[in-house]
mmCIF file as Biopython writes it, N, C-alpha, C and O atoms, coordinates in Angstrom:
data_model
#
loop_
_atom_site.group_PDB
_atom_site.id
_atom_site.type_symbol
_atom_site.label_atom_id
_atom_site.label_alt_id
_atom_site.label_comp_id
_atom_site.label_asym_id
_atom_site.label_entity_id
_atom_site.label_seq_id
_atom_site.pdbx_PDB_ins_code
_atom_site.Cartn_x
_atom_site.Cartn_y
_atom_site.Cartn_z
_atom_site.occupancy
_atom_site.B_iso_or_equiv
_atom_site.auth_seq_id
_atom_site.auth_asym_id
_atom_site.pdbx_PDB_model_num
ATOM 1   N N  . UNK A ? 1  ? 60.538 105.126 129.425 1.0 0.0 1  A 1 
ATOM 2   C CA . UNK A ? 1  ? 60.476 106.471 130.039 1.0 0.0 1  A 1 
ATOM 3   C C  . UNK A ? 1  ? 59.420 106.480 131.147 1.0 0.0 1  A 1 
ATOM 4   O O  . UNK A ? 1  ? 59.670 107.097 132.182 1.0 0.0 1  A 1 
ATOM 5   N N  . UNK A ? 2  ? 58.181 105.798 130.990 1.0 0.0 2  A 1 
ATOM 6   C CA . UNK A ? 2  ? 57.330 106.248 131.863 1.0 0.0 2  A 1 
ATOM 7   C C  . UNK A ? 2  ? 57.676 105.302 133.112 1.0 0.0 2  A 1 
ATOM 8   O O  . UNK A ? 2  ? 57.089 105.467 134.181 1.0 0.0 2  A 1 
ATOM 9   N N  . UNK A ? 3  ? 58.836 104.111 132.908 1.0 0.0 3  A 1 
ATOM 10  C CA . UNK A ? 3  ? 59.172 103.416 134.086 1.0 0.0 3  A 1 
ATOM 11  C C  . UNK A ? 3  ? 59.779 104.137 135.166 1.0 0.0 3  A 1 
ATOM 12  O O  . UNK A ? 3  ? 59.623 104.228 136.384 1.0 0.0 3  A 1 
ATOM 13  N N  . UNK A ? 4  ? 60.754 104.763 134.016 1.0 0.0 4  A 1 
ATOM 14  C CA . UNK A ? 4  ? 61.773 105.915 135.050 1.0 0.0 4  A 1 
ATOM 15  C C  . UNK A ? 4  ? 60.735 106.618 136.208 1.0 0.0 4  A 1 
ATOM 16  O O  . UNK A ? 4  ? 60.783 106.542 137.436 1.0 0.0 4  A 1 
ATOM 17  N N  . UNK A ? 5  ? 59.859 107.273 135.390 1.0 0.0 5  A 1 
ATOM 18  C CA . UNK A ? 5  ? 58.945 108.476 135.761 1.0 0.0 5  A 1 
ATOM 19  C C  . UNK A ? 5  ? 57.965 107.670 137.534 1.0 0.0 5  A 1 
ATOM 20  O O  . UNK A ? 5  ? 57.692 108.099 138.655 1.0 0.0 5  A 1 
ATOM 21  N N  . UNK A ? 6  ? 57.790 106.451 136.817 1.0 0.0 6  A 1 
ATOM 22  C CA . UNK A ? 6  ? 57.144 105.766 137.682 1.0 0.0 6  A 1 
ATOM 23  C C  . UNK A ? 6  ? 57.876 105.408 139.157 1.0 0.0 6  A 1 
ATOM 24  O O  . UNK A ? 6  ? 57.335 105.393 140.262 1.0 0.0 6  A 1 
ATOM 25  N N  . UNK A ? 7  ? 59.507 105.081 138.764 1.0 0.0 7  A 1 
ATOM 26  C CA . UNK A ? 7  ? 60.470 104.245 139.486 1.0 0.0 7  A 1 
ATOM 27  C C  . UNK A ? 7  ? 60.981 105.650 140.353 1.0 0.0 7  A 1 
ATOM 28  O O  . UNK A ? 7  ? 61.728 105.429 141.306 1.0 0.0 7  A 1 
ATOM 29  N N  . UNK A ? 8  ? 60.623 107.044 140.071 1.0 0.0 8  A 1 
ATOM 30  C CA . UNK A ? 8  ? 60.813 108.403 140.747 1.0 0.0 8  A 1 
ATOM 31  C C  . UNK A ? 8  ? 60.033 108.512 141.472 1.0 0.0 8  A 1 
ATOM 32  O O  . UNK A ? 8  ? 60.497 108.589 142.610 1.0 0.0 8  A 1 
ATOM 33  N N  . UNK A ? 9  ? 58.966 108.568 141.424 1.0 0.0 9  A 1 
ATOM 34  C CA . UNK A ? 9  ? 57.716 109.038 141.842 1.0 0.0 9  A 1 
ATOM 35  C C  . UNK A ? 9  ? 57.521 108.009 143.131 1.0 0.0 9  A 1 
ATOM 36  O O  . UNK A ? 9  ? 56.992 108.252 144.215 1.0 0.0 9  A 1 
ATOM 37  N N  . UNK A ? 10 ? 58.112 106.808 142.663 1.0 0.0 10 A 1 
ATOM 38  C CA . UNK A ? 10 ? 57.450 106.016 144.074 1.0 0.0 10 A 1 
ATOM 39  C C  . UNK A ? 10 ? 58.558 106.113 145.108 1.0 0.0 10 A 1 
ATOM 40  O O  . UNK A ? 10 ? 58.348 106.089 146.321 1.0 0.0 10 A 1 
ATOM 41  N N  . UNK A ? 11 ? 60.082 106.257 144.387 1.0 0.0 11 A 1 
ATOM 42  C CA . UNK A ? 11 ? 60.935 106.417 145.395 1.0 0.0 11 A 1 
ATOM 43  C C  . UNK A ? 11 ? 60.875 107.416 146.076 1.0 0.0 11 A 1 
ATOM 44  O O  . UNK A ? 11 ? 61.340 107.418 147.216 1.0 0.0 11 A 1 
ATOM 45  N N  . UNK A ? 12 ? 60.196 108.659 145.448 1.0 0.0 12 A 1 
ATOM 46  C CA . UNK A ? 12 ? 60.328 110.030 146.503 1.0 0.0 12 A 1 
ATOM 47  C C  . UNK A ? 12 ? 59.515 110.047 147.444 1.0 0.0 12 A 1 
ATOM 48  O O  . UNK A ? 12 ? 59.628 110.562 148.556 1.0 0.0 12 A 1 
ATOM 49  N N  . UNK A ? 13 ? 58.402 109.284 146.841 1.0 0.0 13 A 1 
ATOM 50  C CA . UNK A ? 13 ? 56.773 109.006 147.944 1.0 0.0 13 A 1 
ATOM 51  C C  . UNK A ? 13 ? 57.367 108.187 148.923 1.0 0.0 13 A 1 
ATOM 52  O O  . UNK A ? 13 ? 56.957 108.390 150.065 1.0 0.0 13 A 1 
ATOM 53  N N  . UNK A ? 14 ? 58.034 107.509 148.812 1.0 0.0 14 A 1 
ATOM 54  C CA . UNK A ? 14 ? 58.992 105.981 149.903 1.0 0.0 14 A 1 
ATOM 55  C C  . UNK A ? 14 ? 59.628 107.121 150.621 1.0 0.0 14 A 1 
ATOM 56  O O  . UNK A ? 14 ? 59.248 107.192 151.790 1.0 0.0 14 A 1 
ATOM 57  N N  . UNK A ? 15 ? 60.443 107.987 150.282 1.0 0.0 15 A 1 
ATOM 58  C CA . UNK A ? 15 ? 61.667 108.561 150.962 1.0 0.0 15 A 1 
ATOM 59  C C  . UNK A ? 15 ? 60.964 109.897 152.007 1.0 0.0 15 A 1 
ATOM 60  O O  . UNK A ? 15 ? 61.500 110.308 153.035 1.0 0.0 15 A 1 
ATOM 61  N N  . UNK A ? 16 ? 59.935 110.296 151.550 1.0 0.0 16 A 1 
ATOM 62  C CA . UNK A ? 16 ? 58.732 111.647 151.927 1.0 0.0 16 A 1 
ATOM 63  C C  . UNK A ? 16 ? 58.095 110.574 153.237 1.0 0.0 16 A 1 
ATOM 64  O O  . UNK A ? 16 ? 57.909 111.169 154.298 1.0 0.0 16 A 1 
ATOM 65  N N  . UNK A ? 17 ? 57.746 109.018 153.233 1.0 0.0 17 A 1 
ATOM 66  C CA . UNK A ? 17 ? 57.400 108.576 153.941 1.0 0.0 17 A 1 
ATOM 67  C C  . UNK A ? 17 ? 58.513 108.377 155.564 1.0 0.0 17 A 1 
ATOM 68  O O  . UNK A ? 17 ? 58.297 108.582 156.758 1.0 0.0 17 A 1 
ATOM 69  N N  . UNK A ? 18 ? 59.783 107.852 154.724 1.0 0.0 18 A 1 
ATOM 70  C CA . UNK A ? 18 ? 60.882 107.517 155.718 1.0 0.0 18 A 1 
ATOM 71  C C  . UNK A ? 18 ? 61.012 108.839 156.482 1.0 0.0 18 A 1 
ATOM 72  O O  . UNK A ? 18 ? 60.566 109.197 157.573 1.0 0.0 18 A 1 
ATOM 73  N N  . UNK A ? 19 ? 61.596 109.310 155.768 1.0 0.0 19 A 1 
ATOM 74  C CA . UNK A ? 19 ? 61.534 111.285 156.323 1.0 0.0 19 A 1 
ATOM 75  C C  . UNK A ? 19 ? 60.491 111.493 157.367 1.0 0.0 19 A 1 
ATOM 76  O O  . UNK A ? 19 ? 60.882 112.133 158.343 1.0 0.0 19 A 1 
ATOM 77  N N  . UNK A ? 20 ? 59.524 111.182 157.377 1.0 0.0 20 A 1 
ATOM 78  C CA . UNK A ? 20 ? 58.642 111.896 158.106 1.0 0.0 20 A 1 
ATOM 79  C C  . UNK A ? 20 ? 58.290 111.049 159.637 1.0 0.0 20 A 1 
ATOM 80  O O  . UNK A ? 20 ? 57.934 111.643 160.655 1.0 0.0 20 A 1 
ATOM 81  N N  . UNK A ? 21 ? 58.501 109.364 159.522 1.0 0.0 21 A 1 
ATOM 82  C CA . UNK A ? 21 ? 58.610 108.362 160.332 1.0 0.0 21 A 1 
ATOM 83  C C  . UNK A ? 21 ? 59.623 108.979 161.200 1.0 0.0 21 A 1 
ATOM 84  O O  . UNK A ? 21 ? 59.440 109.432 162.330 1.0 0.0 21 A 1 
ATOM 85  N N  . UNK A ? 22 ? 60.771 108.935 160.491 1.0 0.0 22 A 1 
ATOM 86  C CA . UNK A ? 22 ? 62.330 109.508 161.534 1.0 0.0 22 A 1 
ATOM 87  C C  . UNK A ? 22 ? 61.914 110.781 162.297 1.0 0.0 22 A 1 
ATOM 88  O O  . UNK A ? 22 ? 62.068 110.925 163.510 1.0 0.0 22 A 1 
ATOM 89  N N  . UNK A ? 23 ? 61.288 111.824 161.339 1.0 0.0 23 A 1 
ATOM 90  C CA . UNK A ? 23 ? 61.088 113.037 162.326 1.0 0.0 23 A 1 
ATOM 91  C C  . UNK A ? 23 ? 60.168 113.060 163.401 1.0 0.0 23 A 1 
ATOM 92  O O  . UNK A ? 23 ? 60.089 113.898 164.299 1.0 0.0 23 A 1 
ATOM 93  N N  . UNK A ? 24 ? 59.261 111.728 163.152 1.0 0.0 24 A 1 
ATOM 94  C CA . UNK A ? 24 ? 58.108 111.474 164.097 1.0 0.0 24 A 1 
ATOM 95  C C  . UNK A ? 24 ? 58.827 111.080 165.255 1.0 0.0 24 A 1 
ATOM 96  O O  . UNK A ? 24 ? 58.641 111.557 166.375 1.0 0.0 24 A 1 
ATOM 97  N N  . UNK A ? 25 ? 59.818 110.022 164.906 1.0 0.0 25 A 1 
ATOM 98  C CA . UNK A ? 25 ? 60.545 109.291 166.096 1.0 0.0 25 A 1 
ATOM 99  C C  . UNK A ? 25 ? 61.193 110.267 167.086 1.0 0.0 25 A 1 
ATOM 100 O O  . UNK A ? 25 ? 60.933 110.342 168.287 1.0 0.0 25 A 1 
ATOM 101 N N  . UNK A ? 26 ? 62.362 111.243 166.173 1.0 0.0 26 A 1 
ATOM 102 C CA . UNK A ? 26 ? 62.609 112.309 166.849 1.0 0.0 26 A 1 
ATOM 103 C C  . UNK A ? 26 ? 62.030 112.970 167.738 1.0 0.0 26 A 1 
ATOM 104 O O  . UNK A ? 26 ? 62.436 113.229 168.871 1.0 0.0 26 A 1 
ATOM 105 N N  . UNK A ? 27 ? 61.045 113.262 167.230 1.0 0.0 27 A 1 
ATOM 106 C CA . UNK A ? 27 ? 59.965 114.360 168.232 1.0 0.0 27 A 1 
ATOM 107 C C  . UNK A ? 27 ? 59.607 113.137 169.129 1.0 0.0 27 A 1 
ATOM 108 O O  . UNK A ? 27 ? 59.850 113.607 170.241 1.0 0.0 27 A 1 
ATOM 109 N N  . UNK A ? 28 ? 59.294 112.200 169.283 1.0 0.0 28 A 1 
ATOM 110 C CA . UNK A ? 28 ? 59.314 110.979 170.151 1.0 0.0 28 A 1 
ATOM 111 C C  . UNK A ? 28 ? 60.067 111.125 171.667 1.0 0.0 28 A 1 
ATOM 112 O O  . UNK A ? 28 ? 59.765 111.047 172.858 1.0 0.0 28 A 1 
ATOM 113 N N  . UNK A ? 29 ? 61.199 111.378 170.853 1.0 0.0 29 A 1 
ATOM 114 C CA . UNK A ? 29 ? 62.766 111.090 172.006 1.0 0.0 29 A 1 
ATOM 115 C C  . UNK A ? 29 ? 62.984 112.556 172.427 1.0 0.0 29 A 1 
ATOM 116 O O  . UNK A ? 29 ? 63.907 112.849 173.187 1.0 0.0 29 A 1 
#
């Protein structure tokens, strides 16, 4: 259970990161 919890937490922190790179780029272009 606490893998799950763990294997969430880092994917949303990963995806909160990607997200915010792309919108950076956006505002870029």
């Amino acid at each position: 259970m606490v893998l799950l919890v763990d294997i969430y937490f880092l994917s949303s922190y990963y995806m909160a990161r990607v997200n915010k790179r792309c919108s950076l780029m956006e505002l870029g272009l």
